[in-house]
Legacy VTK file of the C-alpha trace (Angstrom):
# vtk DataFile Version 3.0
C-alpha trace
ASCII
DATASET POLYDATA
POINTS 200 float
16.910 -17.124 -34.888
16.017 -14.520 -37.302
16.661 -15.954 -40.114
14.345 -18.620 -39.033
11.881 -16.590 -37.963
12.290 -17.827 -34.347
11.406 -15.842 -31.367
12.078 -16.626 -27.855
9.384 -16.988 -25.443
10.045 -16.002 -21.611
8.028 -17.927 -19.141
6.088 -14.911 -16.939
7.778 -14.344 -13.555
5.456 -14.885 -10.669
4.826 -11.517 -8.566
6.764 -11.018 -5.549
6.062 -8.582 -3.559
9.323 -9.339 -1.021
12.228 -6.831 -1.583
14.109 -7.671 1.559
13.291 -5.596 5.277
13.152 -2.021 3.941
10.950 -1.356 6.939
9.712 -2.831 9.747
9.038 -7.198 9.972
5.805 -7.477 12.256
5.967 -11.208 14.221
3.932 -14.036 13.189
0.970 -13.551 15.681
-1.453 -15.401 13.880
1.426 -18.536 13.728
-1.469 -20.206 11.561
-4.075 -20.261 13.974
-7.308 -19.315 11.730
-9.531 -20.102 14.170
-12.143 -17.400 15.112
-15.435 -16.821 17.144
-16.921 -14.344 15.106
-16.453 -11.639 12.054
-13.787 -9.114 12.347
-11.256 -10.685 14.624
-8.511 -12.034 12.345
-8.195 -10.514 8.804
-5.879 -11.510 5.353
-4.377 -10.051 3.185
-2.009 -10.443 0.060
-1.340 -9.460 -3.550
-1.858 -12.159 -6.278
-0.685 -10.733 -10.584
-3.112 -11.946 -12.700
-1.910 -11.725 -16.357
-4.191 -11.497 -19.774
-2.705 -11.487 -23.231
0.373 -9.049 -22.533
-1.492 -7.593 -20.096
-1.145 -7.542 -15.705
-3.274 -6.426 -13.149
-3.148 -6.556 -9.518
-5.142 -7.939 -6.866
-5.063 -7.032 -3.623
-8.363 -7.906 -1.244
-8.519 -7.860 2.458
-10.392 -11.582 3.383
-11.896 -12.199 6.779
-10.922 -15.785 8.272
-14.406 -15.887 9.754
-16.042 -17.183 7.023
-13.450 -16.452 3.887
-15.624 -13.048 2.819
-13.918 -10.314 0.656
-13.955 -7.310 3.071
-12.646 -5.132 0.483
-10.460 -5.176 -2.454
-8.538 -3.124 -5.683
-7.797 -3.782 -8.578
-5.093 -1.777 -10.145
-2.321 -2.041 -13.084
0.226 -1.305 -10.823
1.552 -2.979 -7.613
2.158 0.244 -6.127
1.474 1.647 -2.187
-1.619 3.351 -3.724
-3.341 -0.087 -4.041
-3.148 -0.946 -1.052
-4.057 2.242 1.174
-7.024 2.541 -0.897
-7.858 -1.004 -0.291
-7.705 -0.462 3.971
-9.846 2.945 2.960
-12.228 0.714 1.576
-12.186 -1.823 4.859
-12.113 0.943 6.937
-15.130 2.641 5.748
-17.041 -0.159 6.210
-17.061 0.250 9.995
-16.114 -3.107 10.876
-12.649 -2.661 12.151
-12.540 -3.279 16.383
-9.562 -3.042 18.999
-7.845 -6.136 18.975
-8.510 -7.183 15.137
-5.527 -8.946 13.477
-4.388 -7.844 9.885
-2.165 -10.718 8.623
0.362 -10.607 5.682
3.338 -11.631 3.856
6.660 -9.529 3.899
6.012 -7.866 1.109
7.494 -4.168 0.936
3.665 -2.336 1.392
3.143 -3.797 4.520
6.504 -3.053 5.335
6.061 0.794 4.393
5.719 3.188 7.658
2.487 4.943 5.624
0.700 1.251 5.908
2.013 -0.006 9.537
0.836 3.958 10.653
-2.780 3.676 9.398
-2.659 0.289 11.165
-2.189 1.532 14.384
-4.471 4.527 14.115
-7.133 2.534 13.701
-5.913 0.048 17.016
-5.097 -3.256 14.048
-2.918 -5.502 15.495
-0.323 -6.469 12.120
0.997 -10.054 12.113
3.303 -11.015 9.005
4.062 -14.614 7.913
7.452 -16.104 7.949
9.823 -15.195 5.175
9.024 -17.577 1.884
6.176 -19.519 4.070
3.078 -19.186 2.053
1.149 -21.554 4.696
1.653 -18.997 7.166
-1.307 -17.042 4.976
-3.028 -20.544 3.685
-6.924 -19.020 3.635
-5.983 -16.010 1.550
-3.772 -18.331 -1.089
-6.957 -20.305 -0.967
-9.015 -17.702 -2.186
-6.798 -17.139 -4.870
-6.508 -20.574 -5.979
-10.685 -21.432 -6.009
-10.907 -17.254 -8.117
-8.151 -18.625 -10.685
-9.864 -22.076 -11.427
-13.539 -21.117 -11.319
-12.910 -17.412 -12.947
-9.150 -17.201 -14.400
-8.208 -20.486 -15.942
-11.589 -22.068 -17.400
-12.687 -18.566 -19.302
-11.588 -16.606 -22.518
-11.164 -12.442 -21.842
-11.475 -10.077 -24.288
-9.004 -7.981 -22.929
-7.736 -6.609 -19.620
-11.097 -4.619 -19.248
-13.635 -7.692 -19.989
-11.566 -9.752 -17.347
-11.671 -6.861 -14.561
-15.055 -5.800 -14.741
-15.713 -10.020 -14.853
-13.476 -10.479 -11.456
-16.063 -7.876 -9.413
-18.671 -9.559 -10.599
-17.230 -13.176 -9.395
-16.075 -11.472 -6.069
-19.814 -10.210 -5.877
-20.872 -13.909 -6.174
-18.062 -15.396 -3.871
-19.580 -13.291 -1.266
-23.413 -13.170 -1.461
-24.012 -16.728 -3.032
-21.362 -19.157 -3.325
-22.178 -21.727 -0.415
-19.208 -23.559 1.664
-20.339 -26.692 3.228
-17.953 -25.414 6.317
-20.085 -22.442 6.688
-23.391 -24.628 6.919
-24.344 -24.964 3.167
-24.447 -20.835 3.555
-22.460 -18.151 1.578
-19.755 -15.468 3.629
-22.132 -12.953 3.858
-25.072 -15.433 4.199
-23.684 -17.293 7.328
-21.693 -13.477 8.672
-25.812 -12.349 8.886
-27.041 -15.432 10.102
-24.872 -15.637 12.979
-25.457 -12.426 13.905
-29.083 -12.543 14.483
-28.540 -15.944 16.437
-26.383 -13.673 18.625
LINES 1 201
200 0 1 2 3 4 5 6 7 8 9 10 11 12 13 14 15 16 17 18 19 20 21 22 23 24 25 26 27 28 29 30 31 32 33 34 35 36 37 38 39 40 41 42 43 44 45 46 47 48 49 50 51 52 53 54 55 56 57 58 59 60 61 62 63 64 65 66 67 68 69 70 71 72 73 74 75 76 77 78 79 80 81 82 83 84 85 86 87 88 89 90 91 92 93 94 95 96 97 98 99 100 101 102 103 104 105 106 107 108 109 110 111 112 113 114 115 116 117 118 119 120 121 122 123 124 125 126 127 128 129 130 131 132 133 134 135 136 137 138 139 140 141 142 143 144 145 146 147 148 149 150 151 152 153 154 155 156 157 158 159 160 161 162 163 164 165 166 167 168 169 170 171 172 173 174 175 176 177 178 179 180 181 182 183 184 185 186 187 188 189 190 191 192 193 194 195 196 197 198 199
């Protein structure tokens, strides 16, 4: 091969976050039920790699089932605890966590990690984790990451790393504030989440 001047291309490994139980396995309360009444009752959350050029980043948002609006989100280089706790920071600061509220997952080690499950419970989150290697048990936040990839990821040229990061906050911006669903009424997340709440 290098005489040829061959070299041998890897297909990229998909990101798992799944490193077997190195901590506690929450049940499966949500058991795919993604029905909800209002905002704030049953939350989502996952990692997904997004790769430019050579380059990776992480995503890791917290989505509310209510009407499929980023709560919070980071973006980081590294799929590390850090990520995540500064993602809940993020949800937690806006004030919208209640007793009772679900936080659903994967496996995968962070929400595993005692540090995670901990800030859970101070803040009175119920934490409901999908069935080993059953990505339908978390179907609206592998939706979300499906509609970002083709309408952001797949269809667009990056510059580099940077150009594609500071272009996914300003798609998340949009996903929230003014792309419509026809199941939320023609209305966008936040657009139906404020509706709704004047009605009520």
């Amino acid at each position: 091969m290098r005489e040829e001047n061959l070299k041998n291309v890897r297909k990229r490994s998909k990101y798992r976050s799944y490193k077997g139980e190195i901590g506690k396995v929450a049940p499966n309360i949500l058991n795919r039920d993604f029905t909800t009444t209002g905002p704030d009752q049953k939350w989502a959350t996952d990692v997904t790699q997004i790769n430019i050029g050579m380059d990776k980043c992480y995503l890791s948002p917290v989505l509310d089932m209510y009407n499929g609006e980023i709560v919070s989100y980071t973006i980081s280089d590294h799929p590390d605890l850090k990520m995540v706790m500064d993602m809940l920071g993020k949800a937690f600061a806006k004030g919208r966590t209640r007793r009772g509220l679900i936080l659903h997952s994967d496996q995968g080690w962070h929400y595993q990690h005692a540090i995670y499950q901990k800030s859970l419970r101070d803040h009175e989150i119920i934490q409901s984790m999908s069935r080993k290697g059953n990505c339908l048990d978390n179907a609206m936040m592998e939706n979300f990451f499906g509609i970002m990839k083709s309408e952001l990821l797949y269809p667009n040229t990056f510059r580099d790393m940077n150009h594609f990061k500071a272009e996914l906050r300003k798609y998340i911006e949009y996903y929230n504030n003014d792309r419509i669903k026809l199941r939320l009424k023609g209305m966008s997340p936040v657009q139906y989440r404020t509706h709704n709440t004047v009605l009520s």
